[in-house]
C-alpha positions as CSV (number, residue, x, y, z in Angstrom):
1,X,81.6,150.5,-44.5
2,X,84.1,152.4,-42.0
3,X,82.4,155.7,-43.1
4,X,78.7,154.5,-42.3
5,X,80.3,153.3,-39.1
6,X,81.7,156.3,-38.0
7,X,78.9,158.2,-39.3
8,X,76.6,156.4,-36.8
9,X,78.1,158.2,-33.8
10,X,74.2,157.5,-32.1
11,X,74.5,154.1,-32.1
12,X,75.0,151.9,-29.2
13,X,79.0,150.0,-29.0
14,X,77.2,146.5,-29.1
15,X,75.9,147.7,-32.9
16,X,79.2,148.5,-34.1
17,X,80.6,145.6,-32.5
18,X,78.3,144.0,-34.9
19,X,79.5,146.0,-37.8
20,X,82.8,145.2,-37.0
21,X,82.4,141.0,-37.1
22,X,80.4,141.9,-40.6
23,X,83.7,144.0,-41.8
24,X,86.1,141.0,-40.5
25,X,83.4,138.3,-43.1
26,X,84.1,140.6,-46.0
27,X,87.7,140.6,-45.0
28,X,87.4,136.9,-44.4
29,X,86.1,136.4,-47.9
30,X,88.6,138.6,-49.6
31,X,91.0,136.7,-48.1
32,X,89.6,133.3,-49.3
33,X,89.6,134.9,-53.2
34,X,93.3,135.1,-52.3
35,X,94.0,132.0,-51.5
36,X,96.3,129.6,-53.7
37,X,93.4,127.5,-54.7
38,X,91.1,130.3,-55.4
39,X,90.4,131.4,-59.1
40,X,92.5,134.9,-59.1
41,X,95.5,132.7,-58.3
42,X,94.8,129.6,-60.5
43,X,94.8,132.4,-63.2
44,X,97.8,133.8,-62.2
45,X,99.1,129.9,-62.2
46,X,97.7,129.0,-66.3
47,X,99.0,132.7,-67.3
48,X,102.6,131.9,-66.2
49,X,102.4,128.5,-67.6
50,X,101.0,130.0,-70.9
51,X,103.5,132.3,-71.0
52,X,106.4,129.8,-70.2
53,X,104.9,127.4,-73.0
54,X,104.7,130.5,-75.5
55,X,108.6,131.3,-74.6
56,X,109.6,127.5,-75.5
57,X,107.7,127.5,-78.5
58,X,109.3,130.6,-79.8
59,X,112.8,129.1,-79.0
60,X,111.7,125.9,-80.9
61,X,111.1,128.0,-83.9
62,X,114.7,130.1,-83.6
63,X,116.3,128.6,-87.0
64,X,112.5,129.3,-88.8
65,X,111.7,133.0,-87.3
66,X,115.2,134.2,-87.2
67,X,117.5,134.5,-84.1
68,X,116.6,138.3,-83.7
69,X,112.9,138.0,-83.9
70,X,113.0,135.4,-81.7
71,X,114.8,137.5,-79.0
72,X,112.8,140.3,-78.9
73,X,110.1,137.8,-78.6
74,X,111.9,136.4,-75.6
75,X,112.2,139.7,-74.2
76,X,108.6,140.7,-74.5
77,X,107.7,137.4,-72.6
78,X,110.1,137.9,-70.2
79,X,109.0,141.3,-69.1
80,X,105.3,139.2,-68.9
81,X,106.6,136.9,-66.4
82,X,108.1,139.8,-64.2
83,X,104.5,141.5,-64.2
84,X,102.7,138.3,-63.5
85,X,106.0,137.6,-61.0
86,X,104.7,141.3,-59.1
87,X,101.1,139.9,-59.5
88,X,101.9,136.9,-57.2
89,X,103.8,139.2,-55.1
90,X,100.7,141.0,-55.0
91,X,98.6,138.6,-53.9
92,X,100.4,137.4,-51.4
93,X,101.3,140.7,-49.6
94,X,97.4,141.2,-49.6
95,X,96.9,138.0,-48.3
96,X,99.1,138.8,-45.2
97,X,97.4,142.2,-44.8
98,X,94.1,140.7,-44.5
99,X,95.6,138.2,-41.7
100,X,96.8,140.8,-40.0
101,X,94.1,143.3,-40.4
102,X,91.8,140.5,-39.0
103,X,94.1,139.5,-35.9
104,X,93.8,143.6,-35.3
105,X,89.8,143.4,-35.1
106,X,90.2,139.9,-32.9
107,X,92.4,142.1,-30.7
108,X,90.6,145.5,-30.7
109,X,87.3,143.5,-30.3
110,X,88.9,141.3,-27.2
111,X,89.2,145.0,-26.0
112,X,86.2,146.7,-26.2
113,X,84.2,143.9,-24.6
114,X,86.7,144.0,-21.8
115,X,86.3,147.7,-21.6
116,X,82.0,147.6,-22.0
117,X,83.1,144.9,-18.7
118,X,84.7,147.5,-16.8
119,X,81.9,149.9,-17.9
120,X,83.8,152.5,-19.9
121,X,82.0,152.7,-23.5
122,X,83.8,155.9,-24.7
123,X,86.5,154.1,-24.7
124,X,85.5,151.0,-26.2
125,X,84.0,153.2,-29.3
126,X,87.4,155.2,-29.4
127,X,89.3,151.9,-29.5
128,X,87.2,150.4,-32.7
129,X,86.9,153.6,-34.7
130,X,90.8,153.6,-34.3
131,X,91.4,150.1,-35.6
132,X,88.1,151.0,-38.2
133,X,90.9,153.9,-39.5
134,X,93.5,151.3,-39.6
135,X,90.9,148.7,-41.5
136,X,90.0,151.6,-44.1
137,X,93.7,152.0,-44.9
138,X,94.6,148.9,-45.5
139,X,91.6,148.1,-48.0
140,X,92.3,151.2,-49.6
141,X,95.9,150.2,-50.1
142,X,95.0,147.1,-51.2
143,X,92.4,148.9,-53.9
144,X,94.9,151.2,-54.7
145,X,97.7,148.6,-55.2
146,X,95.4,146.5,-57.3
147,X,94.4,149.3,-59.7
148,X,98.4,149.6,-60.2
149,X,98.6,146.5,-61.2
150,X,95.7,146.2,-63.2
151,X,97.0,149.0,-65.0
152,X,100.5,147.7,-65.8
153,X,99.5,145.4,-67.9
154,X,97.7,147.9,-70.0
């Protein structure tokens, strides 16, 4: 979305004001898929329990399985939980990007229409292609930061 935007040099600043409230609802509703109640964390929430109820049962079974099996076991669970511990971490980091990506556009937008006021367009389109660069950055770090951690669990 930040390339078509730049790429539409021709168009007036009122259109990519537009563009930009339509990037702040994506952002909006990423940041609601983040969200403690929302489905990516309540996994996050049953795989930790799981985890912690695979790591008791294990233990219960220590005198059956044998005290080293049941360690490495352990261990194996334990590196789980620090994955699923970064995944959290994860989420939450992205979380507070996306707030403060979207106080950014609330600012840069407060801005432009103060700069359109006092007739100076150029300006206006400089100021939201710069926080558009800013925007891009921080979804591709989030991407890219996602893809790590999809990838550590592999």
């Amino acid at each position: 979305m930040v390339d078509r935007l730049k790429a539409a040099s021709g168009t007036t600043v009122e259109s990519r004001i537009s563009e930009v409230r339509s990037l702040r609802d994506a952002l909006v509703q990423l940041g609601v898929q983040l969200q403690p109640d929302a489905p990516l964390s309540q996994s996050i929430d049953q795989y930790q329990s799981w985890i912690s109820a695979q790591m008791g049962r294990v233990n219960n079974q220590r005198s059956t399985l044998g005290p080293e099996f049941v360690q490495e076991l352990v261990r194996r669970y334990q590196q789980y939980q620090q994955e699923v511990t970064r995944a959290r971490e994860s989420v939450s980091n992205h979380s507070n990007a996306i707030d403060r990506t979207l106080k950014e556009l609330t600012t840069a937008e407060l801005r432009a229409a103060e700069m359109l006021m006092a007739e100076d367009a150029a300006a206006a389109v400089k100021e939201l292609l710069g926080v558009l660069d800013n925007v891009g950055q921080t979804i591709e770090d989030i991407r890219s930061n996602l893809r790590k951690l999809g990838n550590a669990g592999a």
